[in-house]
Rosetta silent file (secondary structure, phi, psi, omega in degrees, C-alpha in Angstrom):
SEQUENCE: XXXXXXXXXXXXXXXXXXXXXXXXXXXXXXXXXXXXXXXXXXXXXXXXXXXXXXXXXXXXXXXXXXXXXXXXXX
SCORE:     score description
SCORE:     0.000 S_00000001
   1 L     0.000  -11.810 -155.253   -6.539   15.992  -15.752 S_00000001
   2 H   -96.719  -31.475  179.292   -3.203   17.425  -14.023 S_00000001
   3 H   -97.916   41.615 -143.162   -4.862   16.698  -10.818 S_00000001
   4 H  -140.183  -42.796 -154.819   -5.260   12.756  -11.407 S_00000001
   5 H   -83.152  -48.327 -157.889   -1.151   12.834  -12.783 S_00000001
   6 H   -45.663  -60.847 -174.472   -0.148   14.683   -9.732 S_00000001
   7 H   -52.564   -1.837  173.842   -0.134   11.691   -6.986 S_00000001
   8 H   -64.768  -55.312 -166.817    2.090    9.924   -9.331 S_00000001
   9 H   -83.795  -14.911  124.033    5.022   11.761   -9.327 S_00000001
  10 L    -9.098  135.723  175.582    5.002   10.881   -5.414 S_00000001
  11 L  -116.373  -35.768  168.186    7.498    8.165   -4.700 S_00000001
  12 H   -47.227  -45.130  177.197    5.778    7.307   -1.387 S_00000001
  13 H   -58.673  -58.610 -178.581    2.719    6.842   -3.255 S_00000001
  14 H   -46.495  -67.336  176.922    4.245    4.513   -5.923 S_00000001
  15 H   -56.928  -43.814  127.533    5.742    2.272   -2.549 S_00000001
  16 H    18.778  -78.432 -179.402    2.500    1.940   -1.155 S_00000001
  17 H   -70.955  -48.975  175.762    0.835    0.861   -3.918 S_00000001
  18 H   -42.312  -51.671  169.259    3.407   -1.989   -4.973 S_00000001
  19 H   -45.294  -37.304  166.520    3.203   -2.898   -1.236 S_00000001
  20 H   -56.287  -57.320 -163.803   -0.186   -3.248   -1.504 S_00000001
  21 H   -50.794  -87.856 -177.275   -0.293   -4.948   -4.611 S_00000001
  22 H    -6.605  -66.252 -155.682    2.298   -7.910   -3.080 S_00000001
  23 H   -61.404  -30.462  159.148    0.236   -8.008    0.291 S_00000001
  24 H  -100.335    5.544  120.777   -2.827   -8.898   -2.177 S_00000001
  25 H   -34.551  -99.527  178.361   -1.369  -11.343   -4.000 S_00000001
  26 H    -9.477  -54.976 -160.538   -0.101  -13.096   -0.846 S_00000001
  27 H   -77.099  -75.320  175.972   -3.315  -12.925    1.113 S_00000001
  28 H   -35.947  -42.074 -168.473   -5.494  -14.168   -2.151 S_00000001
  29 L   -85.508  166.480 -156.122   -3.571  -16.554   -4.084 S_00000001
  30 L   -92.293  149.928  149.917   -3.905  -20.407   -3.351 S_00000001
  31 L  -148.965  165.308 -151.353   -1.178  -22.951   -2.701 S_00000001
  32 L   -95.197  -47.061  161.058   -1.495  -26.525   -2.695 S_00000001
  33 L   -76.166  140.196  160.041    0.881  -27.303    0.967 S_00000001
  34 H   -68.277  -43.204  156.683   -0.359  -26.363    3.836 S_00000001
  35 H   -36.551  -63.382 -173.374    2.770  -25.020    5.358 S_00000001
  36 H   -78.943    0.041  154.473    3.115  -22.830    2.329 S_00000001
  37 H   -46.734  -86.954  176.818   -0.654  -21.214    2.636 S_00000001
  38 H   -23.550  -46.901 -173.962    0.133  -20.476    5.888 S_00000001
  39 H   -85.515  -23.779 -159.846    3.294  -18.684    5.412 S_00000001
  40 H   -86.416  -47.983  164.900    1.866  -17.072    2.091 S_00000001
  41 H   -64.427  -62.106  170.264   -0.890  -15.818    4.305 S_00000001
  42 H   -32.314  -77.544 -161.558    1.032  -14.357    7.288 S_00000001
  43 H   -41.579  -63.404  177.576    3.183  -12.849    4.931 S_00000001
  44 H   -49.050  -59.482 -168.287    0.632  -10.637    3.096 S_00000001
  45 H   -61.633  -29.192 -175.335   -0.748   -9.427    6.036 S_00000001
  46 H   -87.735    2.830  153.431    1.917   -8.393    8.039 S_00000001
  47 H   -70.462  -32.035  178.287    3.279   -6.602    4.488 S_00000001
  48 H   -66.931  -35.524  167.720   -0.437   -5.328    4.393 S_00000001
  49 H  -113.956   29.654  151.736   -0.030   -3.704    7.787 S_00000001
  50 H  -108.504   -4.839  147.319    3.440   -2.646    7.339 S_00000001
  51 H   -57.321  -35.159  171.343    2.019   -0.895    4.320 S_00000001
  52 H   -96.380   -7.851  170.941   -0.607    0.657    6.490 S_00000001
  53 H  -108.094  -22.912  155.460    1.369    1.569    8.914 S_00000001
  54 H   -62.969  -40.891 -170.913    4.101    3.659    6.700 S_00000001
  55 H   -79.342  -15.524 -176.264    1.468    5.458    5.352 S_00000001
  56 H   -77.245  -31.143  173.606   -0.103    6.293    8.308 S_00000001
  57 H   -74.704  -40.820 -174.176    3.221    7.775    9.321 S_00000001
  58 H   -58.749  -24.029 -164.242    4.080    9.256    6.102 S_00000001
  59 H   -84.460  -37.696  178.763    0.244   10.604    6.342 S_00000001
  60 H   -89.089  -17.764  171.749    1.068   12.891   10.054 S_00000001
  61 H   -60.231  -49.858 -129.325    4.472   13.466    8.481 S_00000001
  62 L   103.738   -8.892 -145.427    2.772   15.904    5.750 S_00000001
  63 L  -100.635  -33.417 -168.835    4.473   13.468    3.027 S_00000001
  64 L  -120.012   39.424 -161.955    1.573   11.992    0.955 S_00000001
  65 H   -59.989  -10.779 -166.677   -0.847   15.098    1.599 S_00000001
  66 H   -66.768  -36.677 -171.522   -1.495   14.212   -2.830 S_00000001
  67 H   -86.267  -13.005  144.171   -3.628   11.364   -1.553 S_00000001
  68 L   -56.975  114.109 -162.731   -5.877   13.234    0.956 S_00000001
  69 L   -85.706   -3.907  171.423   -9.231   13.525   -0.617 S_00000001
  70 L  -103.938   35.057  165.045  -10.088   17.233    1.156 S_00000001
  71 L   -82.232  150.178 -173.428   -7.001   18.846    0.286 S_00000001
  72 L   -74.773  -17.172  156.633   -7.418   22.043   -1.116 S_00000001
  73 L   -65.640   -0.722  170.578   -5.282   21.449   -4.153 S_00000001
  74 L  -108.580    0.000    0.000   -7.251   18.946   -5.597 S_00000001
């Protein structure tokens, strides 16, 4: 169970995920103006691939190694 809790206590992880979450809100939900689609859409994505791209750094740093599924610690 300890190794489910561990990626938690990560703060990297935790920013990630919120980032995520936002960027799929944005990209899914509906709006009624077209102007504000548009902008609702742009927005998620480029937070969805500034979300993929900190982690990708944070991922060659060493920083979120909790989140690597063939680490030897899990």
């Amino acid at each position: 169970m300890k190794k489910y809790i561990i990626p938690l206590l990560n703060w990297r992880v935790l920013v990630l995920a919120a980032l995520a979450l936002v960027a799929f809100v944005l990209v899914v939900g509906e709006a009624e103006d077209i102007t504000v689609l548009l902008l609702t859409k742009a927005t998620g994505f480029a937070m969805g691939y500034a979300c993929f791209r900190l982690g990708s750094h944070w991922d060659k740093a060493g920083l979120i190694d909790e989140l690597n599924v063939y680490s030897e610690n899990v």
